[in-house]
The first five atom37 places (N, CA, C, CB, O) and aatype in JSON, in Angstrom:
{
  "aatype": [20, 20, 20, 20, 20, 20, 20, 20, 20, 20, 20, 20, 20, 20, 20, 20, 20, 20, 20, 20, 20, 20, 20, 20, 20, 20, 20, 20, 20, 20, 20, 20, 20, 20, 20, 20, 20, 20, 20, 20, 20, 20, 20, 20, 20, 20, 20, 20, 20, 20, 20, 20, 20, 20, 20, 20, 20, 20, 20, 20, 20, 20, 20, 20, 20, 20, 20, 20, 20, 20, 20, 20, 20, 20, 20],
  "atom_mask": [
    [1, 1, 1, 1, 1],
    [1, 1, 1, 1, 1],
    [1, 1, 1, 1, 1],
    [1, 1, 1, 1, 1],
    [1, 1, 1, 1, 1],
    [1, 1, 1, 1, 1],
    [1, 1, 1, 1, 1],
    [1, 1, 1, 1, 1],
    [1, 1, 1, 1, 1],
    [1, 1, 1, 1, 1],
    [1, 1, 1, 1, 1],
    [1, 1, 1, 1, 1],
    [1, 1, 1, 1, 1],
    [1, 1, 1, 1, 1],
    [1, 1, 1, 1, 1],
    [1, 1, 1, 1, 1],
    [1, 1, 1, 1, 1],
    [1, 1, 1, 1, 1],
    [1, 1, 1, 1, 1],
    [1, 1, 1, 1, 1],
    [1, 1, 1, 1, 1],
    [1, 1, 1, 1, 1],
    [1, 1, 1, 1, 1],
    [1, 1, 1, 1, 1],
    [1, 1, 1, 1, 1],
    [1, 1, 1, 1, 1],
    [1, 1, 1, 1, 1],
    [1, 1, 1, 1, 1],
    [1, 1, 1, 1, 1],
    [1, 1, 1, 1, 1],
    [1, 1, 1, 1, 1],
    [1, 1, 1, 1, 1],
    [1, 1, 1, 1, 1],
    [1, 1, 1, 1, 1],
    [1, 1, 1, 1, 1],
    [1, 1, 1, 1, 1],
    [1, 1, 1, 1, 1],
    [1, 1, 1, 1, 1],
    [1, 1, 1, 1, 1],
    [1, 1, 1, 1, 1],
    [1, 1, 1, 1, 1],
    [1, 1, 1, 1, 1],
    [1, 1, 1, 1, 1],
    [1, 1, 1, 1, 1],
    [1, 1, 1, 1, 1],
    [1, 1, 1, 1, 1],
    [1, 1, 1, 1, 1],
    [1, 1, 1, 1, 1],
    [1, 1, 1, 1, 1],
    [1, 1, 1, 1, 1],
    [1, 1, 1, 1, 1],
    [1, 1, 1, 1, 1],
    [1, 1, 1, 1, 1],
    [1, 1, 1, 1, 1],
    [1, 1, 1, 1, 1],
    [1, 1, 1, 1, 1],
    [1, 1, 1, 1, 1],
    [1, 1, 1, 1, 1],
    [1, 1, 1, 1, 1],
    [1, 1, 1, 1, 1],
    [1, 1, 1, 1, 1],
    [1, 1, 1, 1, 1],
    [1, 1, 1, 1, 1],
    [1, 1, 1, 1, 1],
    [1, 1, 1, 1, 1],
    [1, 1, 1, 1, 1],
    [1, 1, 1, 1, 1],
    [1, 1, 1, 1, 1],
    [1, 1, 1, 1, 1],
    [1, 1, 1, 1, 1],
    [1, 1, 1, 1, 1],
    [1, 1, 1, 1, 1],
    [1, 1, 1, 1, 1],
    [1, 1, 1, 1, 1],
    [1, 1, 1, 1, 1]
  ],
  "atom_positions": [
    [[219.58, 95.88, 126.1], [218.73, 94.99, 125.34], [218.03, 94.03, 126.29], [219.55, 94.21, 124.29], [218.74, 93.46, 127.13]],
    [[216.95, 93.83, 126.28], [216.04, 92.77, 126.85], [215.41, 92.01, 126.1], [215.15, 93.19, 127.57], [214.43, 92.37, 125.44]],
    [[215.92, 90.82, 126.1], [214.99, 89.46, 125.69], [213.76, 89.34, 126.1], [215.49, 88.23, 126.14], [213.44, 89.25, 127.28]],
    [[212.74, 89.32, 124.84], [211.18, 89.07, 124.8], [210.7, 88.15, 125.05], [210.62, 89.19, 123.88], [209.57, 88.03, 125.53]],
    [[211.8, 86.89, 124.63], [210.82, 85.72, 124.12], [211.72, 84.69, 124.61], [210.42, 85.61, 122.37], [212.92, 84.94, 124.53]],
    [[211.42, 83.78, 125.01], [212.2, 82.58, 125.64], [212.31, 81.72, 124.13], [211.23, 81.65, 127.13], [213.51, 81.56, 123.93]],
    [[211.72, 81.27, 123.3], [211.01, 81.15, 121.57], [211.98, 81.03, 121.29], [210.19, 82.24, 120.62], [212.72, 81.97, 121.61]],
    [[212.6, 79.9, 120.58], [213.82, 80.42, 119.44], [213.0, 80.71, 117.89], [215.22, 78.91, 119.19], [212.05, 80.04, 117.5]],
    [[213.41, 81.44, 117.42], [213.01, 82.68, 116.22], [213.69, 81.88, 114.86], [213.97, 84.6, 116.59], [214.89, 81.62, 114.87]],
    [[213.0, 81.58, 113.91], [213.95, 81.34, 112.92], [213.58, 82.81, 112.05], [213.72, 79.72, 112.07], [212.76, 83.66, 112.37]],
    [[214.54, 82.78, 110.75], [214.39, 84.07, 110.51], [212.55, 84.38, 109.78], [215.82, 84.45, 109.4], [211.61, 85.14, 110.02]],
    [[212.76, 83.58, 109.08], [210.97, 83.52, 108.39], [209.81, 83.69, 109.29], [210.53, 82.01, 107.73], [208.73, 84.19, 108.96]],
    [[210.11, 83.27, 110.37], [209.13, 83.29, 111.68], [209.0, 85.35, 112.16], [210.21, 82.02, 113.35], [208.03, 86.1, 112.12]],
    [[210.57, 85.62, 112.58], [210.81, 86.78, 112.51], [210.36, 88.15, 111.62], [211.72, 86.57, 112.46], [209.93, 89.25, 111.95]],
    [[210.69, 87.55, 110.33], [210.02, 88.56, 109.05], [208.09, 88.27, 109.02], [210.92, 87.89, 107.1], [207.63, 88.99, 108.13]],
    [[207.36, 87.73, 109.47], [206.09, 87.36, 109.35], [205.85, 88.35, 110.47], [205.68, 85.77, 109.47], [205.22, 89.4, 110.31]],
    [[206.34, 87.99, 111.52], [205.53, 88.32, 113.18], [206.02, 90.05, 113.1], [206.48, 87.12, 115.08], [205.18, 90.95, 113.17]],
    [[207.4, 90.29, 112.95], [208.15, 92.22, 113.67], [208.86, 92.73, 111.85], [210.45, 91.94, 115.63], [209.7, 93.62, 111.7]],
    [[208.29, 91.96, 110.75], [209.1, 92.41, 109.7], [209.29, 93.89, 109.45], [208.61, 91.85, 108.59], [210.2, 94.58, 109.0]],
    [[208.08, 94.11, 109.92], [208.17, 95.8, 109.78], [207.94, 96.38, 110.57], [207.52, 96.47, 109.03], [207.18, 97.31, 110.34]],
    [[208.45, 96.2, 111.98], [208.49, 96.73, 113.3], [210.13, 97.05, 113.47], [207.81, 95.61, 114.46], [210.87, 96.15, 113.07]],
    [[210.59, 97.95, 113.88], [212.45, 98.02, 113.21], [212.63, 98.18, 115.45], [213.26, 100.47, 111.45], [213.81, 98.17, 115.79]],
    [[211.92, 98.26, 116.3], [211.9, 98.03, 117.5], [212.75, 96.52, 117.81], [210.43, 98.12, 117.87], [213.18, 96.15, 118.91]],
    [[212.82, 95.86, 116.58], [213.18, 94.25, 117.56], [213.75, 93.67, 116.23], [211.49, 93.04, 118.4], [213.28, 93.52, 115.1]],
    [[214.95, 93.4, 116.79], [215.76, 92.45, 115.96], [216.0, 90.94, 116.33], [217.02, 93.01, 115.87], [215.5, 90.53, 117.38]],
    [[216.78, 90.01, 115.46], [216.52, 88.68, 115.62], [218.26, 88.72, 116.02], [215.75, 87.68, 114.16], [219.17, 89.0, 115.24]],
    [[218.36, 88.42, 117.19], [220.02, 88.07, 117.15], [220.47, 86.31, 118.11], [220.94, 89.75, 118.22], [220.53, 86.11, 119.33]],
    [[220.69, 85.4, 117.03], [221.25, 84.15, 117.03], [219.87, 83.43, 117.77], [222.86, 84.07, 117.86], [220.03, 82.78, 118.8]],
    [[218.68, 83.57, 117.25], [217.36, 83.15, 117.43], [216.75, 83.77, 118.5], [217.26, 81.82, 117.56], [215.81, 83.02, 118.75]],
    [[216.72, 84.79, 119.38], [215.99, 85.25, 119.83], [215.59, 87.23, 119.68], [216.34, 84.61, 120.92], [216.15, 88.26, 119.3]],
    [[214.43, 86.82, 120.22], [213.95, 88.48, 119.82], [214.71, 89.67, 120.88], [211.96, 88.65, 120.07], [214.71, 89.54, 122.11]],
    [[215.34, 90.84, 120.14], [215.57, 91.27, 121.37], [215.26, 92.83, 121.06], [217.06, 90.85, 121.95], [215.54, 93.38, 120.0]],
    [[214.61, 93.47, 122.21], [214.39, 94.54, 122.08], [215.12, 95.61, 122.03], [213.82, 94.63, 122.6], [215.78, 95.9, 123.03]],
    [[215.14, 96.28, 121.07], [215.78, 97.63, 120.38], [215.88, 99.09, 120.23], [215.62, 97.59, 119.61], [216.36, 99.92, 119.46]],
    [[214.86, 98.95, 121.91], [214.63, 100.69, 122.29], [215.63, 101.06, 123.2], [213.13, 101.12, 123.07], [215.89, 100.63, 124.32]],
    [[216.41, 102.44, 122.16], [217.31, 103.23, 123.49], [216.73, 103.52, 124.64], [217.83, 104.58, 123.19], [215.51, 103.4, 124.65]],
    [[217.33, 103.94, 125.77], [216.82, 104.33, 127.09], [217.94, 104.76, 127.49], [216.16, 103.34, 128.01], [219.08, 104.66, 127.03]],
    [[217.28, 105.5, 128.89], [218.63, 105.79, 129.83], [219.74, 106.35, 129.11], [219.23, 104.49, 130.49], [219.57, 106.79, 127.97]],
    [[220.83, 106.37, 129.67], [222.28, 106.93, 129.45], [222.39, 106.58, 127.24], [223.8, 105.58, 130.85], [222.51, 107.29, 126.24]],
    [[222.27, 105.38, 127.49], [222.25, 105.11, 126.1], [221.87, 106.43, 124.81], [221.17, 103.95, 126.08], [222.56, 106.98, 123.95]],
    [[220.44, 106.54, 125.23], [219.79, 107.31, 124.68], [220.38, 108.91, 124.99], [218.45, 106.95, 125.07], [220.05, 109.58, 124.01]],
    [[220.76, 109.37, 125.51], [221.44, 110.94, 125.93], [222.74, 110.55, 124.96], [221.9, 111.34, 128.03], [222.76, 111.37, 124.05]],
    [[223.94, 109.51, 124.83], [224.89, 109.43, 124.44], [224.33, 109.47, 122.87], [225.64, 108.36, 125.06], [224.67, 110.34, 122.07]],
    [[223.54, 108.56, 122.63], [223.34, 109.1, 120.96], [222.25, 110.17, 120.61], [222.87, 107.8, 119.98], [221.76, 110.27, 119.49]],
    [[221.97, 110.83, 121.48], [221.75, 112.43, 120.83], [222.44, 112.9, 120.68], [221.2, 113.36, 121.23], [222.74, 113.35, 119.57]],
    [[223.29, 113.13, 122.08], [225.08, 114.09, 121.76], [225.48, 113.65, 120.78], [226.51, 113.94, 122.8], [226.07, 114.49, 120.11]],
    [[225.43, 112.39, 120.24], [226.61, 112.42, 119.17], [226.28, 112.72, 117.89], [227.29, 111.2, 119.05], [227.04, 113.17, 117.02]],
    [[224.49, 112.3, 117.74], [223.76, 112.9, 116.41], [224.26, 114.66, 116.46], [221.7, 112.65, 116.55], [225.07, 115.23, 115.72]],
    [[223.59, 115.13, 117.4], [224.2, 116.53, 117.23], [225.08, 117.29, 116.99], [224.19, 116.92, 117.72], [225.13, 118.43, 116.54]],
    [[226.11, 116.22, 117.48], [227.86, 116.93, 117.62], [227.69, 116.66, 115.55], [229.78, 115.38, 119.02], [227.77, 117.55, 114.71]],
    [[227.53, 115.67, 115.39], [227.16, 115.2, 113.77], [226.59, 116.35, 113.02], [225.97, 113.94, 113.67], [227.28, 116.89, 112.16]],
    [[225.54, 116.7, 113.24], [224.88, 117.57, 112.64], [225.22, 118.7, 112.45], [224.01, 117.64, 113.01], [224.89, 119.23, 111.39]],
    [[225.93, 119.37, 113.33], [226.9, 121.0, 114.33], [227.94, 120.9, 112.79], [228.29, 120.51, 116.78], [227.85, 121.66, 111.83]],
    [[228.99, 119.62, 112.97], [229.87, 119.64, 112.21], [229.53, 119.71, 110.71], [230.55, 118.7, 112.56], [230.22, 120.55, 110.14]],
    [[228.4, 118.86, 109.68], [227.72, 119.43, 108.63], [227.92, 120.68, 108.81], [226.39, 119.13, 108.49], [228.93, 121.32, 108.49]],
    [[226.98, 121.05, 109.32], [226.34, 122.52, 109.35], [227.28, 123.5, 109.1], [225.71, 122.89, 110.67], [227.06, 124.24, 108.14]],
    [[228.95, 123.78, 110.19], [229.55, 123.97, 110.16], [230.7, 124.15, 108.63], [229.43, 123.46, 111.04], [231.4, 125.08, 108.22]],
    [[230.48, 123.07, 108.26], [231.53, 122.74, 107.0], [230.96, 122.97, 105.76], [232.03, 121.26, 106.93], [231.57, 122.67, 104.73]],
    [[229.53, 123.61, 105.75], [228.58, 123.58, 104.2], [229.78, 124.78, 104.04], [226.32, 124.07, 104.05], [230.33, 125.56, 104.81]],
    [[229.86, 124.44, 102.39], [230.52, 125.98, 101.24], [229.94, 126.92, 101.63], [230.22, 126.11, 99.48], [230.76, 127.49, 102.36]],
    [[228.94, 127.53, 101.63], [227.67, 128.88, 102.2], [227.27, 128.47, 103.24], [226.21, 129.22, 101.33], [226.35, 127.68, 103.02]],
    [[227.55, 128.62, 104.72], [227.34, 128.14, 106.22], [226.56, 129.66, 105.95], [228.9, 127.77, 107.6], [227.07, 130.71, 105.58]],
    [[225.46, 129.42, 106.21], [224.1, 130.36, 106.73], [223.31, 129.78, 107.99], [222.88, 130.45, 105.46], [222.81, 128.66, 108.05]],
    [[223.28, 130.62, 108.86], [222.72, 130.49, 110.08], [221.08, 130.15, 110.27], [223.07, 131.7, 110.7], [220.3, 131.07, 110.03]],
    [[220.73, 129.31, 110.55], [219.68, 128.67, 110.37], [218.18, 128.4, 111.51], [220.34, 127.6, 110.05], [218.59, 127.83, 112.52]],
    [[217.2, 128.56, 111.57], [216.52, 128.45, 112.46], [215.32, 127.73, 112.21], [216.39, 129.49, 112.89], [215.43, 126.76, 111.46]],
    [[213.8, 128.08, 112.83], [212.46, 127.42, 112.34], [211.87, 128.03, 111.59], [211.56, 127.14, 113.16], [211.05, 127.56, 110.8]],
    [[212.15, 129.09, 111.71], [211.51, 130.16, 110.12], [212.25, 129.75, 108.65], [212.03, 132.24, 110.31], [211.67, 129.39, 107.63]],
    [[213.36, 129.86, 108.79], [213.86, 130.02, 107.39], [216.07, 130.1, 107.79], [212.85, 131.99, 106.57], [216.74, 129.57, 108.67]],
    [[216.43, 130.93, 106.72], [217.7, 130.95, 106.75], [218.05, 132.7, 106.5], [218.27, 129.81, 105.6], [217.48, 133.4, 105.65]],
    [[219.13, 133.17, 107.47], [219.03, 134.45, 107.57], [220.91, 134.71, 107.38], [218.1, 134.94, 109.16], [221.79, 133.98, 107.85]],
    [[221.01, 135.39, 106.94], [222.42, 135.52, 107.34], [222.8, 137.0, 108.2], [223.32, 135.41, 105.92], [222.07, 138.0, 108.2]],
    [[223.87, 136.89, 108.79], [224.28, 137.29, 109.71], [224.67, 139.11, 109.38], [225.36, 136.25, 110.06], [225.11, 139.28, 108.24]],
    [[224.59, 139.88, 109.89], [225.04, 141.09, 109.33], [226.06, 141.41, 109.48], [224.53, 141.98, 109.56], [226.52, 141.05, 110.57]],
    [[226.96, 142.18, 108.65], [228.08, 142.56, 108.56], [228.74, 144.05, 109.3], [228.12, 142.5, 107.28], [229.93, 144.35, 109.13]]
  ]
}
């Protein structure tokens, strides 16, 4: 996280200026920026994925899945 703003932020100030910017949150009056990077960012893909694998895995009808469509496997 990197601090933007030297500024202390009240929250109303905050919701006017980044209300709908989800990049920057207000934490104990200052702005701080909210973009993964680096290592950060590799650790929460793996873990979205490992996430997603396990769904996928556990549906009642697990059909194998791609960018076309859904195929199942032959017997």
């Amino acid at each position: 996280m990197i601090c933007t703003s030297s500024k202390q932020l009240n929250f109303a100030e905050f919701i006017t200026q980044y209300g709908d910017n989800t990049s920057y949150e207000l934490i104990d009056g200052e702005l701080r920026d909210m973009q993964p990077n680096g290592v950060y960012e590799a650790v929460a893909g793996s873990i979205a994925g490992r996430i997603y694998s396990a769904f996928q895995m556990n549906e009642p009808h697990h059909h194998h899945q791609n960018l076309v469509g859904t195929f199942r496997c032959a017997t």
